[in-house]
N, C-alpha and C positions, 0 to 999 in steps of 0.2 A: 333046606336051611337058607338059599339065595332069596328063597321066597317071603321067609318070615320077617315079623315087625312090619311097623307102618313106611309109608311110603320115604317119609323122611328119617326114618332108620333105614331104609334100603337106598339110598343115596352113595352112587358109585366114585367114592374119592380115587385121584391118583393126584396125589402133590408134590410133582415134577420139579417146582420152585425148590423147594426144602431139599429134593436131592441133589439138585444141581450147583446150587448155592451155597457160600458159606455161611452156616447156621449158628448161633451163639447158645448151649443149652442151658447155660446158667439161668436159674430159676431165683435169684437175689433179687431181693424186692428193693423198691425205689429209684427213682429216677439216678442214669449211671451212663459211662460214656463206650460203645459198646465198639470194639475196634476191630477188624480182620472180620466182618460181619456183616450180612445181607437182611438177615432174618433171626429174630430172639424169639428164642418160645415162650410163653406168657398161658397163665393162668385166668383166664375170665371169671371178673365177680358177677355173680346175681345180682340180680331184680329182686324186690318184695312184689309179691304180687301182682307178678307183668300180664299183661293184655292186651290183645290187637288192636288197633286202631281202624287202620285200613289193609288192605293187600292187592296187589297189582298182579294178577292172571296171566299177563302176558309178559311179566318179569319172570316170575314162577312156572312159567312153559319153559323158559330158558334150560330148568333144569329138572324137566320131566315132570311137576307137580302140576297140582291145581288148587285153589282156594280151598275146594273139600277137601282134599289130603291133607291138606294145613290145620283145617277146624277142629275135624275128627282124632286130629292127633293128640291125645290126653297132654304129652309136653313139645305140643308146638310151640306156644309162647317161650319155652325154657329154652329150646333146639335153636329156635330165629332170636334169641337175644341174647344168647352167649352165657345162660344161667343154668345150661345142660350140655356139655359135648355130644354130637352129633357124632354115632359110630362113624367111625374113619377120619373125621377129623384132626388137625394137628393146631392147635389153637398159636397162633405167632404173631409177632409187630415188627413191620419192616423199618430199617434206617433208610434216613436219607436225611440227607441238607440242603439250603437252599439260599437263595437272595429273596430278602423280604423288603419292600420295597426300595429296590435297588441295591441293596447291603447285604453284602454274606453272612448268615448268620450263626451258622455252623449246624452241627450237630441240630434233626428236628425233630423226625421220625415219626414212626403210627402212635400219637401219644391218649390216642381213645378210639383206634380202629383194630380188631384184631380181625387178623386172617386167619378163617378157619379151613381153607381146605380150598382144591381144584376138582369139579365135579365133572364127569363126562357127559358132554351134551348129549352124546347117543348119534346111532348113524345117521337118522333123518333130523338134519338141521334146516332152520328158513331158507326161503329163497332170497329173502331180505337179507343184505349186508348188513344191513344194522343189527339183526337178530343172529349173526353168526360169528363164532369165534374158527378164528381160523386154525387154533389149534387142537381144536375137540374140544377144551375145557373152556368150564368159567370159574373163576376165582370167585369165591364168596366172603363179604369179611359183615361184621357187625359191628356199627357203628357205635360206640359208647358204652361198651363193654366190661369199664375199669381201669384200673393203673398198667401200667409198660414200662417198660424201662426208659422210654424217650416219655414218658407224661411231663417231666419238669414239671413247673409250678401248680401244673392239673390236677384235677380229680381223674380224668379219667372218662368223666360222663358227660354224653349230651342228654340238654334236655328236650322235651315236646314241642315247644315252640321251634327250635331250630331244627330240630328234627321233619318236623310237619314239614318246613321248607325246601330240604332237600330232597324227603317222599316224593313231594309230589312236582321237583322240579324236575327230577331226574326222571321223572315218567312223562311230564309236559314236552321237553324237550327232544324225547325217540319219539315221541308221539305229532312234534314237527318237520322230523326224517333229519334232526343235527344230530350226528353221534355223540353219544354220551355213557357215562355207566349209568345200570339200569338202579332200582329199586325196590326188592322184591315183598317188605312188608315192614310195618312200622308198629314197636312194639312199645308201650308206656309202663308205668308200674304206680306203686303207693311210697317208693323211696325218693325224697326230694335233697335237693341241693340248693346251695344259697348261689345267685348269679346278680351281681350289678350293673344288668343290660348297659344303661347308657355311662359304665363309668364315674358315677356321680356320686359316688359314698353312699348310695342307697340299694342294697343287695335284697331279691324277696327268693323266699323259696321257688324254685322251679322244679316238675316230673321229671327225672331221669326215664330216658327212652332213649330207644335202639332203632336204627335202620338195619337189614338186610340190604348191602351194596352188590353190584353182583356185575362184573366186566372181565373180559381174557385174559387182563391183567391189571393191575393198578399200579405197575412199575412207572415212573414220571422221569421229568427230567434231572430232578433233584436228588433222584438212585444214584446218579454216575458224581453227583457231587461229593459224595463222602470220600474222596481221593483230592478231593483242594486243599492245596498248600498254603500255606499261613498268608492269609488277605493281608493287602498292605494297609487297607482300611480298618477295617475292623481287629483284625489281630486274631481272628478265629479259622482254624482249620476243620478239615474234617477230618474224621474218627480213623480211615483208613488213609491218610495219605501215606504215599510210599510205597503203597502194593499194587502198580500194576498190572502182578498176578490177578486180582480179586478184579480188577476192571475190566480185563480182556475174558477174564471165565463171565462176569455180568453183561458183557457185549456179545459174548460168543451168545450165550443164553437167551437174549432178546430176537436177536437177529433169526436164529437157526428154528423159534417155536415162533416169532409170530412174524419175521417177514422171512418164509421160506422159499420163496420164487428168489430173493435176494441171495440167498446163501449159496441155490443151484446154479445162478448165473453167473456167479464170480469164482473163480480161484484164486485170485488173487486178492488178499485182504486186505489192505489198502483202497481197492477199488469197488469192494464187497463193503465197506464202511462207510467212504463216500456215499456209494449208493444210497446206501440205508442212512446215512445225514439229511438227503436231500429227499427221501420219499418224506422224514417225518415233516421236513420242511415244507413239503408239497400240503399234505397231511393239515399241518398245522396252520398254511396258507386258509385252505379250502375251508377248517374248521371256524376259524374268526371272521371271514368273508359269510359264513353262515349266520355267524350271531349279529355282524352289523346289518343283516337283512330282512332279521325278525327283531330286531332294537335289542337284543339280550346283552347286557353289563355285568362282567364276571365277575365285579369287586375286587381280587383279590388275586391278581395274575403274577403270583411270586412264581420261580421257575419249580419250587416242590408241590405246586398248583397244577402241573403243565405234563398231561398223560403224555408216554412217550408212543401210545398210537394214534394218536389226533384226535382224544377224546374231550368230551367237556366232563372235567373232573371236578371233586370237594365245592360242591355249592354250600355258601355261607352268605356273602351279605350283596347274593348277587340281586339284580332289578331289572325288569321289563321295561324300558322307558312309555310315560304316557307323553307326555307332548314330545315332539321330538324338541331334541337340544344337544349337539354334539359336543356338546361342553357336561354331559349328565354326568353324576358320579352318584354310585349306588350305595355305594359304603362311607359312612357316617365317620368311619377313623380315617377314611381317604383322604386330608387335610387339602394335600394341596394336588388334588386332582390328581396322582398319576395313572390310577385307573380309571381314569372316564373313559366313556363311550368313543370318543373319537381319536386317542390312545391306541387300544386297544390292540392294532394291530401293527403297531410301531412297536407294543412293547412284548407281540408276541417272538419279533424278529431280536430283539432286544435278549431274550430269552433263547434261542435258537440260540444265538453267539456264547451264552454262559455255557449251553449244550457241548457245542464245540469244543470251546475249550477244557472241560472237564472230559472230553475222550483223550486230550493230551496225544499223546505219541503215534496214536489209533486212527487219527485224521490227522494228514497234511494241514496245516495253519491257509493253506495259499488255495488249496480247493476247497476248506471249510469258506473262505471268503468268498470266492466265485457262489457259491453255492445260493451265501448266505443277498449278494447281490441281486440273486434272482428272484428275492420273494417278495419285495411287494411290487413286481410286474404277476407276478403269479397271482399273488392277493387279488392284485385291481382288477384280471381275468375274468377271478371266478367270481368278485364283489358284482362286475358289470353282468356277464350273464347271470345269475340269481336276479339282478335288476330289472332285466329285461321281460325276464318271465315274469316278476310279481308286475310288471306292468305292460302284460301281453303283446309283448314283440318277438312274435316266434317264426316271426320267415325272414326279415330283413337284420343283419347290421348293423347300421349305420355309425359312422365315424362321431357322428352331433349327437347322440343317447347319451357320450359321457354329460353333455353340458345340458339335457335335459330332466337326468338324474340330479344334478347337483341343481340347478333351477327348481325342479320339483323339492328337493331340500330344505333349500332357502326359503322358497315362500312358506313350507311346514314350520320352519325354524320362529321367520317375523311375525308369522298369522296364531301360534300356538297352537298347530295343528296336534290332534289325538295320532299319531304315528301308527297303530295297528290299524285305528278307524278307515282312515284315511287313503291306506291299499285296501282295505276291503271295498269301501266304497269305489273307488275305480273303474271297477268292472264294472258298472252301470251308467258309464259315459259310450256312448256312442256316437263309430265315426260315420255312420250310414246319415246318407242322405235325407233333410226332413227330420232328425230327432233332436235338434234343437232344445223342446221344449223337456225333456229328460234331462238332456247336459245341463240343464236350467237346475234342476232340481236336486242334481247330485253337489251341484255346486252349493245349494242352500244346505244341503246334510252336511255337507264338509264343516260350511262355517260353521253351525249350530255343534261340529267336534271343535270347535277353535277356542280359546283360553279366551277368558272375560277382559275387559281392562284392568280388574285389581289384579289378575290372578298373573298378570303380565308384568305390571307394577310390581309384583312382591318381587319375582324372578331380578328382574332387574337394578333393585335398590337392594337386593342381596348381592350381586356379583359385584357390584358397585364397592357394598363395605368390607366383602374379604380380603380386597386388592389396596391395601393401605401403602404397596409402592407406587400405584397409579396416582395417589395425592401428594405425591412429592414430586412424581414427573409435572402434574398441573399446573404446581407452583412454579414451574422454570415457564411455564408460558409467560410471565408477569416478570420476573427475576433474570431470565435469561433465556429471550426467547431462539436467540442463536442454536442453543444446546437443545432444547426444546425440539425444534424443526430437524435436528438430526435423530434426537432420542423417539419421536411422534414415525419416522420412519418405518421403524422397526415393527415386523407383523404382529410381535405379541402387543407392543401398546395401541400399534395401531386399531387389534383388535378392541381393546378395552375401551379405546375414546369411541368407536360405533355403537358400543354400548351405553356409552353417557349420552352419546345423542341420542340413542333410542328412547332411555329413560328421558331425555327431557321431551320429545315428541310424544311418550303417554302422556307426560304430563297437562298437556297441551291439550288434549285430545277428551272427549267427553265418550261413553259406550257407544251411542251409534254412531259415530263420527266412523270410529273402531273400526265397527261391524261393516260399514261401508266401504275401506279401503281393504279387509279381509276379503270379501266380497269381489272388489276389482283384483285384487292379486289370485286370487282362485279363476277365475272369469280367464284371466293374462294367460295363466299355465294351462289351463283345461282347453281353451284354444289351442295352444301350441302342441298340445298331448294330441287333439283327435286330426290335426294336421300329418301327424306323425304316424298316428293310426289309421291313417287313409292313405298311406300309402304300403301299409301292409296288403292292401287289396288290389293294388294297381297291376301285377299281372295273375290276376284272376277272372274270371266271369264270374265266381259264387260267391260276393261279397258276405251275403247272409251266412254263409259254410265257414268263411274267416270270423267272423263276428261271435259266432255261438263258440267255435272253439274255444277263441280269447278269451272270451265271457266264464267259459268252463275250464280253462287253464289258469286265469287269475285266482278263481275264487278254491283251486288246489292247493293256489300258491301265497297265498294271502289269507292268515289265520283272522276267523272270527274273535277268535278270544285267545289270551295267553293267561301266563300267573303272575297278573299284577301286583304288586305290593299290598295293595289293599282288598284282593282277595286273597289273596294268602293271610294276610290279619285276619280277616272276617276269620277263618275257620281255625284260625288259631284260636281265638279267643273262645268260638263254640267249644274247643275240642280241651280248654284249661277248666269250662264249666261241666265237663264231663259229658258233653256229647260229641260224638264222633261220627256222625249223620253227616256232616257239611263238608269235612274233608273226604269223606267217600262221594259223597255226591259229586264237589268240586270236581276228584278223582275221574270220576266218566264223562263229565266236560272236558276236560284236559286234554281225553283220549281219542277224543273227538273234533281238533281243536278247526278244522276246516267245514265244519255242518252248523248248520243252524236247525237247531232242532226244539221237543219244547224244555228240554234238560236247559237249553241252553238262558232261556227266559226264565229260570226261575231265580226268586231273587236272591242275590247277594247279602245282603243287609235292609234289616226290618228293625229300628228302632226297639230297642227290649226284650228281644228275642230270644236273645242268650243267658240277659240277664236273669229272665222269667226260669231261668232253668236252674241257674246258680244257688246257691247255698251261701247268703250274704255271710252266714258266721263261718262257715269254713275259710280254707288256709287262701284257695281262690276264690272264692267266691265276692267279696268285698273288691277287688280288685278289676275282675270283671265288670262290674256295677260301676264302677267309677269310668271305666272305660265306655262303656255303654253310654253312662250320661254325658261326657265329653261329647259322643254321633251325636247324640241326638238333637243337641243343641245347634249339630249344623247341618245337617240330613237326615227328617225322618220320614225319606219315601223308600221304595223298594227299588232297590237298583239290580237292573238284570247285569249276568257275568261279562256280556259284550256292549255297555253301555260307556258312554262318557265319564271318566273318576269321576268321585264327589269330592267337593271343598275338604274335607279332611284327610283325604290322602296323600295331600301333600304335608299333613305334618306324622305321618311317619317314616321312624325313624331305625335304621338297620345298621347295627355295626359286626 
């Protein structure tokens, strides 16, 4: 009998969560405020007519499948989108609360995520820490599954577009060695929903689709906040305040299944707590010093955003950066930057302290601060080594890398350097005697990644107009310029008058004028890099033996390609015309993302491509078409996936 049904009817649940936790069984429909509760059981709606899109092999190894097991399954599509319970399943929607951009907000919860169940890995698990959970199980839930009790103002459902994004981010990403939750398979339908992407009063039909998520746990920081007491800000609590019972059983719970070396080494709870404070701390260090190394901008780093085992969780309106600019912000509702790119790791610490305080009685207040003290010397640790490796400094050191890293910054930052481009190319600077005439030419690949003069222009007479307190400080230079010379002080205006003068030196400045001072500032730093690189050799005799390593350590560590903005459009848009070729393909690029292979040259975007496939009187189809003609008007060559953006991907937009 263990043997019958297909492989995803033999799927070995033990859902530990539901036993251990306090569970809400009321099955009341409608969004409701769910109190003395970890977990609500929920009823999954169907799909009409769902379909695979894509599926990730080595997510679905996680939990003993394979692609074929999936195909051959008459209701795979039904089993992986929540439109068929999977024997053994227990179908649920966790609470939690959280602070959203800096504001507690109360009450948030799984409001289109259901949990179906904890599967057992099986005794032979990876050797990869990223491929292992350390409690034998992985939590499975499905993305977009229907209403919950925490839906609020939702439906309930994602769609294809958004969907497509987290697929294949959450597999780009393990596939870069950042931990993250995985993504086991992306399911669409024939049922649509109305969504008004940019907010504008104009709503079109969107596919309601399903991800398969699949991590040890999805427990965040925002689990422990449904015990906050009435904000003085906002005036919202959470659903459980008052039962420290419910928080010390959800702390015991965390601690005992997934940092179990913690629970053995303390007896003492207090010190067993600390502890486990400051691994997530370490955890959560290591994890944002990863994404400032590969440019990743998480959009959206509210503390119910924030796995509580150092994972990168809920991608939404996250961005690859292409030029560097540590002023990037990837989310279009981000107004006023709090989540840019250079953020990110002040507000992950930011967030740790919200942590803190929601364990209340559970952590000392005075060694959650020591703890919390120590993170970004931890951050800058592990930020600098990752740096060192993507720019092959693997036997020395030195005290001066901090200010080479941030010089190598700077000039990406003035020059508009391509940020991925720009460590790949590295590794073809050499410090050997006589190669000269190579450092010559890696320097011309660089520039030729470097932003035009308009594309530098636009940047700049954007930051210009959203800062309408910067033209009132202006005015005190003329009015008062006493106040002025105090107010000009300060690092933030001071940053913004660098930027008027920059803007008025484009202005000044014709393209090759450009092109030639990008040229001396590249020339400046790539000097100063193979100075530095030559002394990685100085106690060896087999310069050529340090040479090839670097050369084969950088280009490990330094991705060809990631999931740009505007490759991820591209296969959105194939995949709304009903082909789903371009995200599977993309998919084995992703998986790949340090080879150059010939997957990797194939093109991106071919002017008409998608169109030619669409169905102009269908619900997508006209709409596609209008997109299409938008490229083409400003790129219609073939751009391979590790190529330089085209002019129009800086006008999309992601909220």
């Amino acid at each position: 009998m263990a043997q019958s049904g297909t492989p995803l009817q033999r799927l070995k649940f033990n859902n530990v969560a539901l036993k251990k936790l306090p569970l809400d069984s009321s099955l009341e429909p409608g969004s409701r405020t769910v109190t003395g509760a970890c977990f609500s059981r929920v009823v999954p709606q169907p799909l009409l007519n769902p379909t695979f899109v894509a599926l990730s092999e080595t997510a679905l190894a996680l939990l003993g499948l394979n692609a074929d097991d999936v195909l051959r399954d008459p209701h795979g599509t039904e089993y992986l989108s929540g439109s068929r319970v999977i024997p053994g399943s227990e179908p649920a929607a966790h609470c939690y609360c959280g602070h959203q951009f800096g504001h507690f907000a109360g009450q948030l919860g799984d409001g289109a995520v259901c949990y179906l169940g904890e599967v057992d890995a099986g005794v032979e698990q990876s050797s990869d820490p990223l491929s292992t959970s350390t409690c034998g199980r992985w939590e499975i839930q499905v993305k977009g599954a229907g209403l919950t009790p925490y839906s609020r103002q939702s439906d309930g459902r994602k769609v294809l577009r958004s969907s497509i994004r987290e697929f294949l981010c959450s597999e780009a990403m393990f596939a870069l060695g950042i931990p993250t939750t995985r993504a086991g398979s992306l399911v669409t339908s024939d049922l649509y929903v109305q969504r008004d992407v940019f907010y504008s009063g104009n709503p079109r039909p969107e596919r309601c689709s399903v991800v398969l998520r699949i991590a040890p746990t999805f427990i965040r920081f925002g689990s422990f906040e449904i015990f906050h007491p009435v904000d003085d800000f906002t005036g919202r609590h959470g659903p459980s305040v008052g039962r420290p019972d419910i928080r010390a059983q959800l702390l015991d719970y965390v601690i005992e299944t997934f940092y179990p070396e913690i629970e053995r080494r303390h007896s003492d709870r207090q010190e067993r707590n600390a502890s486990f404070f400051r691994e997530v701390t370490v955890r959560t260090a290591k994890l944002v010093a990863m994404w400032q190394s590969v440019g990743f901008c998480h959009g959206v780093l509210n503390t119910d955003n924030m796995s509580i085992l150092g994972l990168t969780i809920d991608y939404g309106p996250f961005g690859f950066m292409d030029r560097f600019d540590p002023e990037f912000v990837c989310n279009a509702s981000d107004k006023k930057g709090r989540y840019s790119f250079e953020a990110q790791p002040y507000v992950c610490r930011w967030n740790l302290a919200r942590l803190a305080e929601s364990l209340g009685a559970e952590l000392h207040s005075a060694k959650a601060g020591a703890i919390l003290d120590e993170f970004m010397t931890i951050y800058q640790d592990f930020y600098l080594c990752n740096m060192r490796r993507k720019l092959g400094l693997l036997i020395k050191r030195e005290p001066e890398d901090v200010e080479l890293v941030a010089d190598l910054l700077k000039t990406m930052h003035i020059t508009g350097a391509d940020f991925t481009n720009t460590f790949r190319l590295l590794s073809a600077v050499s410090c050997l005697v006589g190669e000269q005439n190579s450092t010559d030419s890696v320097v011309e690949l660089i520039v030729e990644q470097c932003a035009s003069l308009e594309e530098l222009k636009h940047t700049a007479r954007k930051a210009k107009q959203e800062n309408c307190e910067l033209e009132m400080i202006l005015s005190m230079a003329e009015t008062n310029p006493g106040m002025f010379n105090m107010v000009a002080n300060q690092p933030e205006v001071a940053k913004q008058l660098e930027k008027i003068s920059r803007l008025k030196e484009l202005l000044m400045i014709n393209e090759a004028g450009l092109k030639i001072k990008q040229r001396d500032n590249w020339q400046r730093w790539v000097k100063q890099y193979r100075q530095r690189l030559a002394r990685e050799c100085d106690e060896t005799s087999d310069s050529a033996a340090v040479e090839k390593e670097r050369v084969r350590s950088m280009n490990c560590t330094n991705p060809a390609v990631v999931l740009r903005n505007y490759i991820a459009q591209n296969a959105i848009e194939a995949a709304e015309s009903g082909n789903f070729t371009e995200v599977q393909q993309l998919l084995k690029v992703l998986e790949n993302p340090y080879s150059v292979s010939t997957d990797l040259e194939h093109p991106v975007y071919s002017a008409g491509s998608w169109s030619d496939q669409a169905d102009g009187n269908s619900i997508k189809g006209q709409e596609v078409k209008e997109n299409t003609k938008r490229k083409a008007t400003a790129d219609t060559h073939q751009i391979p996936y590790n190529s330089k953006p085209p002019a129009w991907a800086r006008t999309i937009c992601v909220t």
